[in-house]
C-alpha positions as CSV (number, residue, x, y, z in Angstrom):
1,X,1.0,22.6,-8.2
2,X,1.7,22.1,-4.8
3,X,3.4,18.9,-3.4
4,X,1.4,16.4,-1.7
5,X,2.9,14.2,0.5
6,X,2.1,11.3,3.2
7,X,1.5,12.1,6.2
8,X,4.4,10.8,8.8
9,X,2.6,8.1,10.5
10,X,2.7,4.9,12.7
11,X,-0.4,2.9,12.1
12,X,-2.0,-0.3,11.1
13,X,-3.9,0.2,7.7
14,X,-6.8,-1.6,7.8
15,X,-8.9,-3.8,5.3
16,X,-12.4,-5.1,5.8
17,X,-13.3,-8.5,3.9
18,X,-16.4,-8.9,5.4
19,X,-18.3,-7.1,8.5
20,X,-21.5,-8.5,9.4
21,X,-21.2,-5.9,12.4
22,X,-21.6,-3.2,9.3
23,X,-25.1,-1.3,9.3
24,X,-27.1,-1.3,6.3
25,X,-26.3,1.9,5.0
26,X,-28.1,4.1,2.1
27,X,-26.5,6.7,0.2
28,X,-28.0,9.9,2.0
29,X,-24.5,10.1,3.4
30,X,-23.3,11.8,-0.1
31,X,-25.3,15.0,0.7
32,X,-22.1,15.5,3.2
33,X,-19.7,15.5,0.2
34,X,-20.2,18.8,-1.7
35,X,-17.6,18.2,-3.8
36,X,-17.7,15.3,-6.9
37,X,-14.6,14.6,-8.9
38,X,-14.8,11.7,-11.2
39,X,-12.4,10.1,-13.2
40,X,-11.1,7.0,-15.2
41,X,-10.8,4.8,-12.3
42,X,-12.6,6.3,-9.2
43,X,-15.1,8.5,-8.1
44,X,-14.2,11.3,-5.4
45,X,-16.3,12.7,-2.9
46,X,-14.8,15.4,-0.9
47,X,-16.5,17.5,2.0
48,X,-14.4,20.7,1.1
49,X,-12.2,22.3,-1.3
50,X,-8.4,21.5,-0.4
51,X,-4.7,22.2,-1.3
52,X,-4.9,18.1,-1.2
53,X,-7.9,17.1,-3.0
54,X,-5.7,17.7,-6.6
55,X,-3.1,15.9,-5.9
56,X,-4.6,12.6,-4.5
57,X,-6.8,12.6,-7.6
58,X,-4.6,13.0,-10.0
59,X,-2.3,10.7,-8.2
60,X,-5.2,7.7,-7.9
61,X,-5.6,7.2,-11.6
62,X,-1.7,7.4,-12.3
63,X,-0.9,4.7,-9.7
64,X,-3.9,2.6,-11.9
65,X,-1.7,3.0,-14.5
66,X,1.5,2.4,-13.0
67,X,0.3,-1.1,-11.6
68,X,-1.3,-2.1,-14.8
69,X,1.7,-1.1,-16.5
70,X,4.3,-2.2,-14.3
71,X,3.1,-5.0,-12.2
72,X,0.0,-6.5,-13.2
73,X,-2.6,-6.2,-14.6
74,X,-5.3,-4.9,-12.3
75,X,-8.6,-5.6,-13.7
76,X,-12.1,-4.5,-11.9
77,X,-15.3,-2.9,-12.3
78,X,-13.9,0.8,-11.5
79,X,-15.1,3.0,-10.7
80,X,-14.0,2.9,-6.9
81,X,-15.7,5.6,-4.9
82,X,-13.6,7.6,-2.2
83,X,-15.2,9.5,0.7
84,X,-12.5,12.1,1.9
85,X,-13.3,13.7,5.3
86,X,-12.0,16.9,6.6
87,X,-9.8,14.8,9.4
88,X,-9.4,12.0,11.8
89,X,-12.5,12.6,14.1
90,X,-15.0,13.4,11.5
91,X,-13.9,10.1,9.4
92,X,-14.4,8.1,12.6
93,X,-17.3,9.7,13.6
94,X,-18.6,8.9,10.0
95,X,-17.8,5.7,9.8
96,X,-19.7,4.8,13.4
97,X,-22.8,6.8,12.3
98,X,-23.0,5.8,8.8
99,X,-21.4,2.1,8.9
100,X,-22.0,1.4,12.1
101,X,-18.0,0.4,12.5
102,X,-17.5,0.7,16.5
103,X,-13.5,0.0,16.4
104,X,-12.4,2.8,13.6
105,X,-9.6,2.9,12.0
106,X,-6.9,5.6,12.2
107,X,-6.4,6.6,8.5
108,X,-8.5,4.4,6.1
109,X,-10.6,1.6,5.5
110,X,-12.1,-0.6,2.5
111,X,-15.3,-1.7,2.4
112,X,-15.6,-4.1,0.1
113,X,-19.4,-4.8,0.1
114,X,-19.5,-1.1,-0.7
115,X,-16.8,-0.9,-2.9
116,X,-15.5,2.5,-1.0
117,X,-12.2,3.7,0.7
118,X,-13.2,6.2,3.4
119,X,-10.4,8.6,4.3
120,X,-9.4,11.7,5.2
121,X,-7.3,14.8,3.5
122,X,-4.1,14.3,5.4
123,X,-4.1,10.3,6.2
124,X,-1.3,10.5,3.1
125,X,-0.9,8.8,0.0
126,X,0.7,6.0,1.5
127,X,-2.6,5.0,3.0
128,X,-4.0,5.7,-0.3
129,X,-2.0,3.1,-2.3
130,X,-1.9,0.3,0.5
131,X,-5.8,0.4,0.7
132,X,-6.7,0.9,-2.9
133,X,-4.5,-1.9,-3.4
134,X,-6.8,-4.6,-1.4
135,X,-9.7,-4.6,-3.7
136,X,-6.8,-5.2,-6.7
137,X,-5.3,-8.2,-5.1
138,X,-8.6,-9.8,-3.8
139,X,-9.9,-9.2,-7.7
140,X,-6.8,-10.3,-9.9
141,X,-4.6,-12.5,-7.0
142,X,-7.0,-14.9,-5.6
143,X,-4.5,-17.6,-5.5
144,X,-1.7,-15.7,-3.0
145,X,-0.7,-16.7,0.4
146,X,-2.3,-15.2,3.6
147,X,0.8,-13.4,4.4
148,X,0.9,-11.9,0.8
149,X,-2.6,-10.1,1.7
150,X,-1.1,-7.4,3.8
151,X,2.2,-8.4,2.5
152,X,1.4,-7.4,-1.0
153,X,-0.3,-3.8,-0.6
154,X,1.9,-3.0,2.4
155,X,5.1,-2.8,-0.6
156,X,3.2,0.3,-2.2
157,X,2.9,2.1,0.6
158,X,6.1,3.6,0.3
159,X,7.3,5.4,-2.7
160,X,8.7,8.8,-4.1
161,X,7.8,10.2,-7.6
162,X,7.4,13.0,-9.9
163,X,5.2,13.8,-12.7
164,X,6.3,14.1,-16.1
165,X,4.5,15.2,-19.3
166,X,0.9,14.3,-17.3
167,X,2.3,10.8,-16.6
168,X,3.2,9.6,-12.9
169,X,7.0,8.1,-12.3
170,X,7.4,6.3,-9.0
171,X,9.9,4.9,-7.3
172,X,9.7,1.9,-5.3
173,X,11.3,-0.3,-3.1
174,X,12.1,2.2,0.2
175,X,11.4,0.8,3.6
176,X,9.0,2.0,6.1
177,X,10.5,3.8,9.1
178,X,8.2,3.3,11.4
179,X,7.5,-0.3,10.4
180,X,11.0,-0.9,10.8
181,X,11.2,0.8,14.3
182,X,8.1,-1.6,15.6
183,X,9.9,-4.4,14.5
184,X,12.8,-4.0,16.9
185,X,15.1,-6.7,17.8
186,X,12.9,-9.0,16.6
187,X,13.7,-7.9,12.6
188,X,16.5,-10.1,12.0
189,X,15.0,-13.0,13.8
190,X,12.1,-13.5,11.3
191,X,11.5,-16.6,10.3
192,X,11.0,-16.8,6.4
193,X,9.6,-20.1,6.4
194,X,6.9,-19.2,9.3
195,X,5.3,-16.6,7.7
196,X,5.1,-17.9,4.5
197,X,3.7,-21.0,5.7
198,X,0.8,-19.2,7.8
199,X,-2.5,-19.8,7.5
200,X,-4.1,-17.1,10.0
201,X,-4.6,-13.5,9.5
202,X,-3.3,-11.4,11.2
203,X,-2.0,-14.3,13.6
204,X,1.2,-14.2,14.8
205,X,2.5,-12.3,12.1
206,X,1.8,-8.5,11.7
207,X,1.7,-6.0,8.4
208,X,5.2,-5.4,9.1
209,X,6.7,-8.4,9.1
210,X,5.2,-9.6,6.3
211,X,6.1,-6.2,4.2
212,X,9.5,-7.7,5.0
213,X,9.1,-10.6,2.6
214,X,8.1,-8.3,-0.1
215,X,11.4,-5.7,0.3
216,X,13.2,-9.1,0.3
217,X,11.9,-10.2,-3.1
218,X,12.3,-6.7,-4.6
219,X,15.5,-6.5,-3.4
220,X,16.2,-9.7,-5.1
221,X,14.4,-8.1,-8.1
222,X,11.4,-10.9,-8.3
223,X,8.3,-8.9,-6.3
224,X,7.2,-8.4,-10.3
225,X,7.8,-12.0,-11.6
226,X,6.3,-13.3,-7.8
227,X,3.0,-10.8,-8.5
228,X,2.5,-12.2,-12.4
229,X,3.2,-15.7,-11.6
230,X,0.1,-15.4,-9.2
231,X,-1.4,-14.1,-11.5
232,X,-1.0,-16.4,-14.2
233,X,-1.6,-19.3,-11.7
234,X,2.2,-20.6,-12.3
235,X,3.9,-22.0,-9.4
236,X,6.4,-23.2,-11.9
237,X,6.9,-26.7,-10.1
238,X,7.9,-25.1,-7.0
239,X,5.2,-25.2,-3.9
240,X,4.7,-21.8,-3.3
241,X,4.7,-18.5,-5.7
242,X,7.4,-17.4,-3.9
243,X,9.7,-20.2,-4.3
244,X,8.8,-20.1,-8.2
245,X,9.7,-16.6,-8.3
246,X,12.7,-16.8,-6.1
247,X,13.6,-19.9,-8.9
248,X,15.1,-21.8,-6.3
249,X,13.9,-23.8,-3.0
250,X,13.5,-22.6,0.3
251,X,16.6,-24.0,2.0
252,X,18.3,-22.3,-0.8
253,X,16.6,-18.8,0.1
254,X,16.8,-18.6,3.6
255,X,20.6,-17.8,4.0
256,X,20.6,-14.8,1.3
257,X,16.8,-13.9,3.2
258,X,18.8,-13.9,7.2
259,X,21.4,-11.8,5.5
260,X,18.8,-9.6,4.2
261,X,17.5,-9.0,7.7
262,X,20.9,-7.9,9.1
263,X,21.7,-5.8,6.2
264,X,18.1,-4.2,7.1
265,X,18.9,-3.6,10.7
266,X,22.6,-2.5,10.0
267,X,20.6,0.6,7.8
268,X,18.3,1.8,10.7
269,X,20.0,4.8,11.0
270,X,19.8,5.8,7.0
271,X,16.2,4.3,7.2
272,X,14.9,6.5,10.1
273,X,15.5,9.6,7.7
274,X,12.9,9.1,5.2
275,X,10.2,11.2,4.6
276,X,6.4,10.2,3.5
277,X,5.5,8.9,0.3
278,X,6.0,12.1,-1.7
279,X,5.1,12.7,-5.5
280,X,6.8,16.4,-6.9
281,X,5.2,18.2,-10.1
282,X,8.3,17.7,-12.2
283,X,11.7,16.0,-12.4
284,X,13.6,18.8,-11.8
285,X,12.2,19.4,-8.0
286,X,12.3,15.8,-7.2
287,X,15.9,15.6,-8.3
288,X,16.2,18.0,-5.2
289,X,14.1,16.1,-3.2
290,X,16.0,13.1,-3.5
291,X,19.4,14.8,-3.3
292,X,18.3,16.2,0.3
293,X,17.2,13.2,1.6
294,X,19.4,11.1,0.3
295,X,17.2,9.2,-1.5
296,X,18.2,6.7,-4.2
297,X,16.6,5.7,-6.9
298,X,19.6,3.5,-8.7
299,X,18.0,0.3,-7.9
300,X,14.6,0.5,-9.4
């Protein structure tokens, strides 16, 4: 099985709540895709045969699983259907011809009046797992912040794994090198309180900044009880979900948050060295993965 990794990338993933710029669009576009591949949670449609197309299907329905197991569960009316394009320019191309999308993305989009994610081969599974998870939040967390929109599915974007006896491990938690690179000097001048409290999107705040809040609380070891307290509706007395999760006010969370920040900066080095989301056939090969890119897995 051949390891199938995300692509090294700086970009801005993008999701589509509503275009009214979007063409009406009938389904003769699926004569493109000559290969189908359906199972339990999407339905694939590739343009060619690939060394890829494999591993990003059987990785789709294991990270279903992973989330329901793990995080929460992520109810919807699957199956999700995935256009994969041979590369950047026919996905772009495709999108403005079939969708009538003038400003394309770079990697992948959700269109949620469709229910598709339109991609291509070697956007990575990174951009897989961010996208995909849109449609799950908007579906089972309807009652999180603005910032938690990007700030939720940008978290799984980043993640090394194996697979074990036909089940997917993953390991989360790992920061984004190029997020952390655009951030700059600014990183450990976020302002907790700001970007919580925002009510814009994007606004002043960007995907990477509020991916920070998430690292924080899964540093802290509360992105899980944040995520089910949404979805349970629980603020537990506390204003936000993020103070109920946190189990403590904000005054309270913003020192151990600033020294979060630095701790963050003071690890760009380390950081700069990580490669793309990465999934390996078995145990053993990750275990030499990990050990070569120093990549730790004690804290998940």
């Amino acid at each position: 099985m051949k390891i199938w990794s995300g692509a090294s990338i700086r970009a801005i993933f993008y999701l589509v709540l509503l275009l009214p710029f979007v063409a009406v669009s009938s389904e003769n576009y699926l004569k493109e895709f000559s290969i189908h591949r359906q199972t339990r949670y999407f339905d694939f449609y590739f343009v060619k045969e690939s060394e890829t197309n494999g591993g990003i299907v059987q990785f789709a329905d294991g990270y279903i699983d992973i989330i329901n197991r793990d995080f929460f569960k992520a109810d919807f009316d699957y199956p999700i259907r995935v256009l994969v394009l041979e590369d950047r320019a026919h996905f772009k191309a495709f999108l403005q011809r079939e969708f009538g999308i003038k400003e394309t993305p770079n990697f992948g989009i959700y269109l949620y009046q469709y229910k598709l994610f339109a991609t291509y081969g070697s956007s990575g599974l990174g951009t897989f797992a961010h996208e995909i998870m849109h449609p799950l939040v908007e579906s089972n967390l309807k009652n999180r912040a603005v910032w938690a929109i990007e700030g939720i599915p940008t978290f799984f974007e980043k993640f090394y794994g194996y697979w074990a006896d036909g089940k997917l491990v993953a390991f989360w938690g790992y920061q984004n090198p190029w997020r952390i690179e655009a951030l700059g000097s600014s990183l450990t001048s976020l302002n907790l309180k700001d970007i919580l409290s925002a009510t814009d999107s994007p606004g002043k705040y960007n995907e990477s900044d509020r991916r920070m809040v998430s690292m924080f609380l899964w540093k802290e070891k509360r992105f899980k009880r944040f995520l089910q307290l949404i979805k349970q509706k629980d603020m537990q007395g506390y204003g936000t979900y993020f103070e109920a999760a946190m189990e403590m006010p904000m005054d309270k969370i913003v020192p151990s948050w600033e020294r979060y920040l630095v701790d963050v900066s003071d690890s760009r080095g380390t950081i700069a060295t990580l490669p793309a989301s990465t999934i390996l056939p078995d145990k053993g090969l990750f275990n030499e993965f990990a050990e070569k890119n120093q990549i730790s897995t004690k804290a998940q």
